[in-house]
LOPA-362713 format. One line per 3 residues: number of its first residue (from 1); their letters; for each residue x, y, z of C-alpha. Coordinates in Angstrom, 3 decimals, m for minus. Each point is the difference from the previous one (the first is absolute). Layout:
NUM = a = X,Y,Z  ...
***
This chain:
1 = xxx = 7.296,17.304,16.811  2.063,0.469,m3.442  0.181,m2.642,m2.095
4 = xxx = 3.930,m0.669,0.518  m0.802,m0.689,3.821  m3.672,m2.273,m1.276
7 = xxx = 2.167,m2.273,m1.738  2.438,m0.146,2.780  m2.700,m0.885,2.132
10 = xxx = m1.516,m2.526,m2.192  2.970,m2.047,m0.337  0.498,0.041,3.430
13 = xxx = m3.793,m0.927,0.714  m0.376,m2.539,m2.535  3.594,m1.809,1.493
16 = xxx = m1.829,0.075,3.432  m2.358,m3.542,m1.488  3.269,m1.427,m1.275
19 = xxx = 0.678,m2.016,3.872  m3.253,m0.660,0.305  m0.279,m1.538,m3.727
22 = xxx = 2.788,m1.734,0.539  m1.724,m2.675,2.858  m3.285,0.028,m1.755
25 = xxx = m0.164,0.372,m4.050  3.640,0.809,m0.911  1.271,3.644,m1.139
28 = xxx = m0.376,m0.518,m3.783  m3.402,1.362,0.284  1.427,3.430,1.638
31 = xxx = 3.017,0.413,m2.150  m1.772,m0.642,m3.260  m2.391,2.801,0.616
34 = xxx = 2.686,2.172,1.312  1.468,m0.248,m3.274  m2.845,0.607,m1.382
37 = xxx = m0.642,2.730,0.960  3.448,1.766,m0.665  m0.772,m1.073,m3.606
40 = xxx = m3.578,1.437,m0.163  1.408,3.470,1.331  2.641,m0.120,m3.033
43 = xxx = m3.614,m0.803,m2.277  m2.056,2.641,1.142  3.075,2.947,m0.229
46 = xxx = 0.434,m1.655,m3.604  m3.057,0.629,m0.946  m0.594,3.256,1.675
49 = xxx = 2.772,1.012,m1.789  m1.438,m0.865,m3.127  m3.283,2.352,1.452
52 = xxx = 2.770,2.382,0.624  m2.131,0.353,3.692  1.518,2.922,1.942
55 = xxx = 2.452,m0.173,2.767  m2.731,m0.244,2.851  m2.435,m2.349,m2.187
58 = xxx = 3.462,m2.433,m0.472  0.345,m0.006,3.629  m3.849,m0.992,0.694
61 = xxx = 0.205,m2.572,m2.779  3.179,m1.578,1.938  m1.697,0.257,3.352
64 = xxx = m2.810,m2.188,m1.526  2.410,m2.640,m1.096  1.360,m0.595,3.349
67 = xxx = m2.610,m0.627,1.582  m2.321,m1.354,m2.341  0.855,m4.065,1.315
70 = xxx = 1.042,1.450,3.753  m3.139,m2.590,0.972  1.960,m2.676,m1.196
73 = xxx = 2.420,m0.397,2.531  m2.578,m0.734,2.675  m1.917,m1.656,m2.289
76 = xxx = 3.104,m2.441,m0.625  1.179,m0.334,3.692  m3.666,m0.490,1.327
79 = xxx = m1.460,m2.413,m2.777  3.190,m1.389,m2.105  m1.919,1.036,m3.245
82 = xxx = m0.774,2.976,m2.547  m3.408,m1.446,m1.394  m2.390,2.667,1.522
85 = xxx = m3.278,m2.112,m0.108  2.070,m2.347,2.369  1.196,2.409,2.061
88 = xxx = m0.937,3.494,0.363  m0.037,2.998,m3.256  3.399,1.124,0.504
91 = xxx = m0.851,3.426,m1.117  m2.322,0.780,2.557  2.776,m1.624,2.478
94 = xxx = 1.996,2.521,m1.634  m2.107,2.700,1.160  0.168,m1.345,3.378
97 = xxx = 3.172,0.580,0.245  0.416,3.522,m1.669  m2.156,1.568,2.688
100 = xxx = 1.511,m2.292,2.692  3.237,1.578,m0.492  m1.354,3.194,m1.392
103 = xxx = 1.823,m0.233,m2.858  m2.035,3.161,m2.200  1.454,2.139,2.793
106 = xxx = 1.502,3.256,m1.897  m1.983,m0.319,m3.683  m2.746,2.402,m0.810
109 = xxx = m3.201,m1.422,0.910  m1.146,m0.548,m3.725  2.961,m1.717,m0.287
112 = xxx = 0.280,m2.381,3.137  m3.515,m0.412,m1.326  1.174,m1.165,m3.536
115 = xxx = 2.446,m2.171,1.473  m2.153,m2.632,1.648  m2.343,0.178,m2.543
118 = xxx = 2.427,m1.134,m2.467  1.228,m2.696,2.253  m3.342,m0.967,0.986
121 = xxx = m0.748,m0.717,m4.110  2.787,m1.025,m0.870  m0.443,m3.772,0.140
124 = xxx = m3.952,m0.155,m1.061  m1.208,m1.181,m3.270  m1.418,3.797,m1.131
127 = xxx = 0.800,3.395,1.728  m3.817,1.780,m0.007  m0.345,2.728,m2.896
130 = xxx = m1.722,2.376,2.635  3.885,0.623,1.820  1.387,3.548,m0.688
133 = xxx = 1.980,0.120,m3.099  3.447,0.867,2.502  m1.029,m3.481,2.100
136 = xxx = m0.870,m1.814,m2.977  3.290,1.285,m1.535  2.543,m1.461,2.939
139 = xxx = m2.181,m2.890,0.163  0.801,m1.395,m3.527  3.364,1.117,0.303
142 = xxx = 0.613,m2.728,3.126  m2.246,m2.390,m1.615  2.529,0.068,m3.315
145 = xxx = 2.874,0.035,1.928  m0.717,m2.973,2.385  m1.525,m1.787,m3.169
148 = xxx = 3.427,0.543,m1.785  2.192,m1.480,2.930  m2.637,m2.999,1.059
151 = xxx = 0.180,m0.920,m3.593  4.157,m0.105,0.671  m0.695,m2.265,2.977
154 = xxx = m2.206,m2.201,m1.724  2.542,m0.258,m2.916  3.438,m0.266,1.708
157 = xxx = 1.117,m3.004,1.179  2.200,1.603,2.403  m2.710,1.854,1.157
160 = xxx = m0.614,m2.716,3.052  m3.474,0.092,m0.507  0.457,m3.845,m0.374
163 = xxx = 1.090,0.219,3.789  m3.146,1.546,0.915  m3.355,m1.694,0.839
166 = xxx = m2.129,0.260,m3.782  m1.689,3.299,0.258  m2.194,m0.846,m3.227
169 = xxx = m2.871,1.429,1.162  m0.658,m3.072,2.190  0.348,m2.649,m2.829
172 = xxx = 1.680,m2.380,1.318  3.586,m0.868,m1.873  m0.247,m2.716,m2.805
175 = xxx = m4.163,m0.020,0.085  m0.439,m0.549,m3.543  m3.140,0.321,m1.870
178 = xxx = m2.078,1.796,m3.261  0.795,3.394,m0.319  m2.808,2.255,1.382
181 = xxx = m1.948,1.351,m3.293  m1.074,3.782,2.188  3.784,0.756,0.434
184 = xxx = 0.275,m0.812,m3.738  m3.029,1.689,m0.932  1.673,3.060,1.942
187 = xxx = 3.648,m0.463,m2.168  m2.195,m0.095,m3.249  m1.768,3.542,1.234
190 = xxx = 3.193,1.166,0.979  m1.197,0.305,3.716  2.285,m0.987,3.261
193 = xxx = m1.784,m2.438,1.759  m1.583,m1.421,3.240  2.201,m2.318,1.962
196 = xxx = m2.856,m1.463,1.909  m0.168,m1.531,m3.340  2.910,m1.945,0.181
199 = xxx = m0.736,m3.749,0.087  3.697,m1.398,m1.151  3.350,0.550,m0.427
202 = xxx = m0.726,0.589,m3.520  m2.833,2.710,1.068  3.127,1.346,2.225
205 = xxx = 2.201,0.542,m2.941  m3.172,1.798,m1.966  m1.041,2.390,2.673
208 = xxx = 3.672,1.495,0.176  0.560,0.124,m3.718  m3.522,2.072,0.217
211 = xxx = 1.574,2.635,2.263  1.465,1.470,m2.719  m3.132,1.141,m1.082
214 = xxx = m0.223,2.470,3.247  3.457,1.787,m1.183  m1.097,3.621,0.311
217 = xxx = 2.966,1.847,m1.549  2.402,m0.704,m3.356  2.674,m0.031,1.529
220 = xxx = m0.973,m3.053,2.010  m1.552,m1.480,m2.598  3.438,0.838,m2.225
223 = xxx = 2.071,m1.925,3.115  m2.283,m3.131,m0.057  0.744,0.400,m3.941
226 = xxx = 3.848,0.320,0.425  0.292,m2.926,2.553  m1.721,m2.599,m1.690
229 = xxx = m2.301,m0.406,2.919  m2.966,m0.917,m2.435  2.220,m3.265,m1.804
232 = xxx = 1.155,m0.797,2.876  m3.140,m0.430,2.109  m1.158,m2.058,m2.945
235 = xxx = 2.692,m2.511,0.208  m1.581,m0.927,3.071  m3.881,m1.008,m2.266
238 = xxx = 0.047,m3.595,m1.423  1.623,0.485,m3.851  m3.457,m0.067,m1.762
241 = xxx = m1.611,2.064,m3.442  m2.346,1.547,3.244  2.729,1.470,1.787
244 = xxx = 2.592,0.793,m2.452  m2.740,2.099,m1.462  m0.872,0.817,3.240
247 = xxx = 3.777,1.468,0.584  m0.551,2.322,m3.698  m2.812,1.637,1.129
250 = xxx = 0.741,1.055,3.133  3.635,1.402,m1.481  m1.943,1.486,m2.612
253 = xxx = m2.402,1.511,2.259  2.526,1.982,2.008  1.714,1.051,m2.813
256 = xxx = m2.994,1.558,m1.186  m0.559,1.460,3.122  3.215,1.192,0.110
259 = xxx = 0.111,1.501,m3.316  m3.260,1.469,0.385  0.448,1.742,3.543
262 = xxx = 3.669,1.637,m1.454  m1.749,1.711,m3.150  m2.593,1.015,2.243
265 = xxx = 2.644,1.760,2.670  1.753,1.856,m3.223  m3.587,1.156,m1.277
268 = xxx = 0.014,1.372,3.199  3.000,1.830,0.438  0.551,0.402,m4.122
***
């Protein structure tokens, strides 16, 4: 199947849930993620564009984003919700539905192979350090790029994620409480964190701000940079000495990590 005719498909099999939403959970569920995922195509060509990936490695990279949250549908029709430890992992639903439809048919073997293992890892907390460097490679890439466009959703008021059931990682909306000190313990290491962690909506707000510590390439880390995605997540901490120096360090730390990941790609190629 070439990837023109995959994303006609998908568009066509993701509408199929939209009557079905409609008399049990309401279609905001299935539009939002259909959006979604037109965005995190545009993120992942961006930024293999910035790899300057070859023609065929473009097209694989694309593939991944398409069907990276093609669980989701299902997952929205059958359960009205996209918190996983209430339902079911959408990635491996994902999966499900990739060999269902047969939807590798055409790609070399290594790289139908590469495809589900990037989709498979792309919504768990660490992809293992034993994958091949080519898996391990598309696997970051749809792990930035999804990162990138949930942080959109989470930030955009127009987004409609209001009009969705909370998908904080099963915290329910308005649960208020002490921030968790391992998620902040994590920040302060400059680690991403757990979000079986998450006790509050305050832990909520910490655990995505964290993300940005499992950025894998500058110039995602140079978009969350550009888009104020850092200051902005931090309006959403109480307006304490904590947090506000909370807020510095993290900026800070992707700077650095920026700055330090750019001089090491022109030692490279100087």
């Amino acid at each position: 199947m070439r990837r023109q005719e995959l994303s006609v498909w998908l568009e066509a099999y993701s509408s199929s849930f939209l009557d079905r939403a409609r008399q049990t959970h309401g279609t905001k569920g299935i539009t939002l993620k259909q959006e979604h995922t037109r965005r995190v195509v545009e993120e992942i060509t961006d930024i293999a564009a910035d790899l300057r990936l070859a023609g065929p490695d473009v097209d694989l990279a694309r593939r991944i984003a398409l069907l990276h949250d093609v669980g989701r549908f299902s997952q929205w029709a059958r359960y009205g919700t996209f918190v996983d430890k209430k339902s079911v992992d959408h990635a491996g639903l994902a999966l499900e539905v990739i060999e269902a439809h047969d939807l590798t048919s055409g790609l070399p073997e290594e790289d139908a192979q590469i495809l589900t293992t990037a989709v498979f890892w792309h919504n768990k907390r660490r992809i293992p350090e034993a994958l091949p460097q080519r898996a391990a490679l598309f696997a970051r890439m749809i792990r930035d790029a999804d990162k990138l466009d949930i942080y959109r959703i989470l930030l955009d008021p127009g987004s409609g994620l209001d009009k969705v059931e909370d998908s904080s990682f099963g915290v329910a909306q308005g649960q208020v409480g002490p921030s968790t000190e391992a998620i902040l313990a994590d920040i302060n290491t400059n680690r991403s964190s757990d979000f079986t962690l998450a006790r509050c909506a305050l832990d909520v707000v910490l655990l995505r701000l964290s993300w940005v510590f499992d950025l894998s390439f500058p110039s995602t880390m140079r978009r969350v940079l550009e888009r104020g995605i850092i200051p902005k997540l931090c309006r959403q901490l109480p307006p304490t000495a904590r947090f506000d120096a909370l807020a510095a360090q993290v900026e800070d730390a992707v700077s650095e990590s920026l700055l330090q990941s750019e001089e090491s790609a022109r030692a490279r190629t100087g």
